[in-house]
N, C-alpha and C positions, 0 to 999 in steps of 0.2 A: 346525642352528638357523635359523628363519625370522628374516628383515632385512628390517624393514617399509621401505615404499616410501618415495620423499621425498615426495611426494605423495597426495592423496586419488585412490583409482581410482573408477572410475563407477559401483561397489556400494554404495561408503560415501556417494558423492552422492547415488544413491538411497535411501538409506537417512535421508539427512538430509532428503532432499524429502520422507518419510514423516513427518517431523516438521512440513514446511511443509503437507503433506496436512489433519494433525489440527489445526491451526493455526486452518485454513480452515474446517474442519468445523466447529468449534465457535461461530466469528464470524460465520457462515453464519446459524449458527439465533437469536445472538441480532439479528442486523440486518435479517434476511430472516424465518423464519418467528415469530417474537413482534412483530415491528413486524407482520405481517399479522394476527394473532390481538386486539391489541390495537386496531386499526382495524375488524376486520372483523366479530368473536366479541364483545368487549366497547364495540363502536360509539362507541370514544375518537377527540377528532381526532388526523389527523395528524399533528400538531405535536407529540405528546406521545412517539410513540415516536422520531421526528424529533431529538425534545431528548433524547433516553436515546443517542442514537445518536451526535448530534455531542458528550456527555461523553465519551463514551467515546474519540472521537479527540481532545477536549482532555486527558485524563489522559494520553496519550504526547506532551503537550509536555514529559515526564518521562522518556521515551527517554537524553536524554544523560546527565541524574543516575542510571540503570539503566545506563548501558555503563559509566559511572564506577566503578558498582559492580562490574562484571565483571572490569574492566582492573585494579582493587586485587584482588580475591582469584585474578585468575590461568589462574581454569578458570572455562569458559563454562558444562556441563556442569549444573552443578548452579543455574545460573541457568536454562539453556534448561526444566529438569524442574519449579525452582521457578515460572518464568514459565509453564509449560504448566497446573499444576498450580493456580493463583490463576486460570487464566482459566478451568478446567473449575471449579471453584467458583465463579466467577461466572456462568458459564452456567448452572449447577442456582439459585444464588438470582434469579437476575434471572427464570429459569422459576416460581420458588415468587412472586413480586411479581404475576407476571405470572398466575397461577391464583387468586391472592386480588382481582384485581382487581372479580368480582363478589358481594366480600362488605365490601371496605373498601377505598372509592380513597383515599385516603391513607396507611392502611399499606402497601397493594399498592408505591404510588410509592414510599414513602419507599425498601422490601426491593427494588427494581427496581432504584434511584439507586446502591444500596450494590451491586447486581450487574454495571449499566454499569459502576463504576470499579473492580471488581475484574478486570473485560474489558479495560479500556483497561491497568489497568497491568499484568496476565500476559501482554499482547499485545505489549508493550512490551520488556517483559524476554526473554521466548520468542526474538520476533521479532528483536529485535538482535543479542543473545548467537549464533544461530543465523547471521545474516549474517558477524557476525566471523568465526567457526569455519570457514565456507566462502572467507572473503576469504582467510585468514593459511594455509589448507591446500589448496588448490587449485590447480593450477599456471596461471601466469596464460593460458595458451591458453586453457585448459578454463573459464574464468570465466563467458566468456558463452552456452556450451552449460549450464555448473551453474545458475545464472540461469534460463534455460530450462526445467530439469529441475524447478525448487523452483516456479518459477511453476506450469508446466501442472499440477501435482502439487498446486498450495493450488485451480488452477481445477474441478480431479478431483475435493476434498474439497468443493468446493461444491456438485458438481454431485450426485456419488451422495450424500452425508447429505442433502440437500436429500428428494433423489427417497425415502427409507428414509424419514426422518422423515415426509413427507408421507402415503406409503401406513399408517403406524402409527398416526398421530393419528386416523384418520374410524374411528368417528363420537369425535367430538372430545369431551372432559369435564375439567377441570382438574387432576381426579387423572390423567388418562393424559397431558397436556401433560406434567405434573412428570414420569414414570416417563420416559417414551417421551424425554425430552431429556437426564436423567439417566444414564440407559443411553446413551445415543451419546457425551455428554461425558466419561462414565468408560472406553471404547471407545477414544476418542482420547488418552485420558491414557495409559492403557496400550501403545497404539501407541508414540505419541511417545518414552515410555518406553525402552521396549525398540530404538526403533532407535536413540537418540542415543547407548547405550550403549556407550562403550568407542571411540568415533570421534574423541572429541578426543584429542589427544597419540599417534596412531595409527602417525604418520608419520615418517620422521626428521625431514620436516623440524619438525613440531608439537614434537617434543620438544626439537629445539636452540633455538628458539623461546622454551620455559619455561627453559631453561637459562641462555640469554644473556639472561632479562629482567632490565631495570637493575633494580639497586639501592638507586636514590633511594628517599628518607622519601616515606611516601602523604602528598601535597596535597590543600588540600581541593580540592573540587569546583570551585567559582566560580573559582580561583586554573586550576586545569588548562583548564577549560572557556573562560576570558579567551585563554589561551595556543593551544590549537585553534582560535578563531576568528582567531587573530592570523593564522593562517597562509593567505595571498591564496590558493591552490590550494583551500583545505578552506571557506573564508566563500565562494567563490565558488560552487562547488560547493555548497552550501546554497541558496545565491539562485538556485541554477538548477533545485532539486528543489522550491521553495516555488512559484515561477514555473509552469513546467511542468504541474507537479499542481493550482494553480489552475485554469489550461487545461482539465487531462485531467479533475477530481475532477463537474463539471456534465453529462458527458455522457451516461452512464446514467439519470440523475436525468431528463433533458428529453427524449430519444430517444423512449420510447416514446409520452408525451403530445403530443410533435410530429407521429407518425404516427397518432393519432388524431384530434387536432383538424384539422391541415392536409391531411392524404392522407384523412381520414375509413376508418380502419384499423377493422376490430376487435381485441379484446382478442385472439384468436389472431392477426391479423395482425401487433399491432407485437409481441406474443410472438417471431414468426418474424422480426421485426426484429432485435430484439435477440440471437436467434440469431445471426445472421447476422455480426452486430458483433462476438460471442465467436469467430466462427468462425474471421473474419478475423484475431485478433489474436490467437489459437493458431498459426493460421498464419506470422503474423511474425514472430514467439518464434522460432520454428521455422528460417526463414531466416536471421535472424540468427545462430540458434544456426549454423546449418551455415557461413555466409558466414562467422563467425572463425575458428571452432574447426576446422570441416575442410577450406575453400577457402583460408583465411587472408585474405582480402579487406576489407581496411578492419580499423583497431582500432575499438572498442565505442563511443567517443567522437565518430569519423564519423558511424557506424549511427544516435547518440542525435542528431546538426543533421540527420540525413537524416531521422532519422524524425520532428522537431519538425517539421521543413517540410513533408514529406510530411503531415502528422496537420493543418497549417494550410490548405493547399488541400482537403485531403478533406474539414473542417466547410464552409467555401467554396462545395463542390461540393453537399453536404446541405443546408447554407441555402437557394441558390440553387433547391433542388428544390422549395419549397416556396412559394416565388412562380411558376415555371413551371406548377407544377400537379398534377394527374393523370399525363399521360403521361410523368413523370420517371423513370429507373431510379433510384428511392429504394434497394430494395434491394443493388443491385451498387454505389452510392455509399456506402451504409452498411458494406459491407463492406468496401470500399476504406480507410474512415474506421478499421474495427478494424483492417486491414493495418498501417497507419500507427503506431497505437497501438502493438499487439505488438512491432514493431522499434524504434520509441523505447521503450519500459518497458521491454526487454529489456536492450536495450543499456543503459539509464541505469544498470541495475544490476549490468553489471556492471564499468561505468565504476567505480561505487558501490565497488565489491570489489576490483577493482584503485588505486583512491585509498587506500582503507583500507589494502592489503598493502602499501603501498609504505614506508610508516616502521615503522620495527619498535620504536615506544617507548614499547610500552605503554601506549598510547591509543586506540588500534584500537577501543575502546568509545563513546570519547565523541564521535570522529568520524559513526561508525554512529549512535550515536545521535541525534546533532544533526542528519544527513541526515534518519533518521527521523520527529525531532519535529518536523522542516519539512515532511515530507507527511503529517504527523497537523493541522497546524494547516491546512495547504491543503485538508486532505479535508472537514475541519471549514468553512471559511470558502465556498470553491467550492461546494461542492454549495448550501447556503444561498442564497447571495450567486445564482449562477443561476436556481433557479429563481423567487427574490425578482423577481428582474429581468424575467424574462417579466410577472408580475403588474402589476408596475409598468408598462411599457411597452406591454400589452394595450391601455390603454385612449385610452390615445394615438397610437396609429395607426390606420387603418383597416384590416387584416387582421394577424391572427391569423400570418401568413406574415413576413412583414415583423418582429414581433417577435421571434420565433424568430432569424432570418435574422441582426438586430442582437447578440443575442447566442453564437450561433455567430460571428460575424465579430472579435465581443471576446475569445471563447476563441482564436481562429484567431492574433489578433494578440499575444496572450500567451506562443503558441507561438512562432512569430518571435523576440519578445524572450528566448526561452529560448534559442534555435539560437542566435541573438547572444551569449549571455553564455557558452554551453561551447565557443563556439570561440574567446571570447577567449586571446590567448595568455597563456604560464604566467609569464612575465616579472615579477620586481616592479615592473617601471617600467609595463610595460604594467596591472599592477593600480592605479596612485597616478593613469595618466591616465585611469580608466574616468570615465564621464559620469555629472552629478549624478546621471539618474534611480537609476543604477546604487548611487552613494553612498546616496543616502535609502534602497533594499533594503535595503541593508547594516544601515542606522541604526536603519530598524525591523525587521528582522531581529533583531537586535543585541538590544534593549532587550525585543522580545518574551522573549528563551532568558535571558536575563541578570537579567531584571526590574530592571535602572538603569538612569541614563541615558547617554547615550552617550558 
């Protein structure tokens, strides 16, 4: 008779990355190739697939009321197929809004709007359900190699649906946008499908897990979700994913226009920029993943102040490159700047994962998810709020350098106050002496997820 492991082994992790794969694929096409079709094809401004894009990261300020729902029925499973399953539906309507847009820009939008928020919320669902499942069966070494594994594996589904999709659509027509996205979204559902299957409860330990869950009556939401914030380990840890991904959410957004306007790039040029920034920060997934899981060197929680600080000198050094000039290594700085990234995002998650496994009371959801809805509202606010700021600040300085530079310097100093707030210690005393600025995070933090006041 086979006695399953206590643990997830490195098949079933892959297996679950094939889920993070399709994930990718499909948020891929609607943030990337219909935001180009819609600027490019139907000569909308920017602003419009811009606002389809940031709905969809404010519909997972709904995360925690989704892990809520996980944590009450138990199994993850049928939320990760559910959440897969609402976002590949919203990918084929947001594609059918998005083919009518040159016969009715107002139904097109309206069918778009209804497809962003069915993106935002099976992104939501998928996505969290999917982290718990990895947190609560993982053994904690392996955390931040699994991390590793789901990441490069969501950057994998960008990378070849991107390349697939692209060769199918030319010569481009509305009817082949709908087919040609349709067919990849039902591709990924059926992936996701078949590998989530039968992965949860795998394990001894997953199953003594659903055995020993308490017993207590389901509370509501607002009553559970008061009580996870209550606890200084888990609100701090928020403040420091909301922090951080502020920081980190501007920089793709500015990168490539930086090395056009100030380096005078072409479109292949800062293309190979941003290479370059992926490349690095596959790389430091990578390291990290080895420096825990197979050297043992430093827990994930190190890796994430080392990689904030590391990720604030490396904007720093790319601002800086763009008052020097020309002869800057923009390039090897850029990559530097992805290094940085990859070992803080790595490690943050799987700080993330190991925060989660650590209580075992059936909250594991709205933990996740409140992490979650805090880098849904940063991705949502940063990317904005950055490149708002170059605009604003253009025309007040005399070079085009100099603006840039100010706002790398504001991301750089974001990241600092991140490194600052996860290496606060875990103490409650040292939670009640953190400093106002710390308090007001908290406050508006707080009243953001809760909708009261504080």
């Amino acid at each position: 008779m086979h006695t399953p492991a206590a643990t997830l082994g490195w098949l079933s992790i892959v297996r679950l990355g094939l889920v993070q794969t399709s994930l990718g694929a499909i948020v891929v096409l609607a943030i990337s190739t219909l935001n180009r079709i819609m600027v490019v094809e139907y000569a909308l401004p920017a602003s419009v697939p811009g606002a389809l894009v940031a709905l969809h990261y404010a519909v997972q300020m709904l995360r925690p009321r989704l892990g809520h729902g996980s944590d009450v029925g138990g199994r993850r499973t049928r939320w990760i197929i559910g959440g897969m399953s609402l976002l590949a539906a919203g990918g084929i309507v947001a594609a059918l809004g998005t083919a009518e847009l040159g016969a009715s820009h107002a139904l097109a939008l309206a069918v778009a709007i209804v497809g962003y928020v069915l993106i935002g919320l099976g992104a939501g669902a998928a996505g969290t359900s999917l982290l718990v499942v990895v947190a609560k069966e993982v053994a904690p070494e392996r955390r931040a190699a699994a991390a590793t594994v789901l990441w490069i594996m969501m950057i994998a589904g960008f990378a070849i649906t991107s390349g697939i999709v692209a060769h199918h659509l030319d010569p481009f027509s509305p009817t082949r946008l709908v087919s040609v996205i349709s067919c990849a979204n039902l591709i990924a559902l059926v992936v996701a499908v078949l590998a989530v299957y039968g992965v949860e409860g795998s394990t001894r330990q997953g199953r003594a897990a659903r055995e020993q869950r308490p017993a207590a009556p389901e509370r509501a939401f607002r009553t559970v979700l008061a009580q996870v914030w209550a606890e200084p380990r888990t609100r701090r840890f928020a403040i420091f994913v909301f922090v951080s991904m502020l920081a980190y959410s501007a920089e793709e957004l500015l990168l490539e226009p930086f090395g056009g306007v100030v380096f005078g790039l072409t479109p292949g040029g800062t293309a190979r920029l941003s290479g370059a920034m992926h490349g690095g920060s596959v790389l430091g997934m990578i390291l990290v993943a080895v420096a825990c899981t197979g050297l043992r060197l430093g827990s994930p929680r190190r890796w994430v102040s080392a990689g904030c600080t590391a990720s604030a000198l490396a904007l720093v050094i790319v601002g800086a490159g763009g008052v020097v000039g020309p002869g800057w290594p923009i390039v090897p700085a850029v990559f530097l700047l992805g290094l940085a990234n990859g070992a803080f995002a790595v490690a943050a998650i799987g700080s993330m994962m190991e925060l989660a496994g650590l209580a075992r009371d059936g909250r594991e959801g709205v933990r996740m998810g409140l992490w979650g809805g805090a880098q849904a509202v940063a991705f949502a606010a940063g990317g904005l709020a950055g490149t708002a700021s170059v605009d604003l600040i253009r025309p007040v300085l005399t070079a085009p350098s100099l603006a840039y530079l100010c706002v790398f310097a504001t991301q750089a100093a974001l990241f600092l106050v991140a490194a600052l707030i996860v290496r606060a210690p875990d103490s409650d005393s040292a939670a009640r002496a953190c400093a106002p600025e710390l308090r007001s995070l908290e406050t508006a933090t707080a009243s953001a997820f809760r909708g009261d006041s504080p």
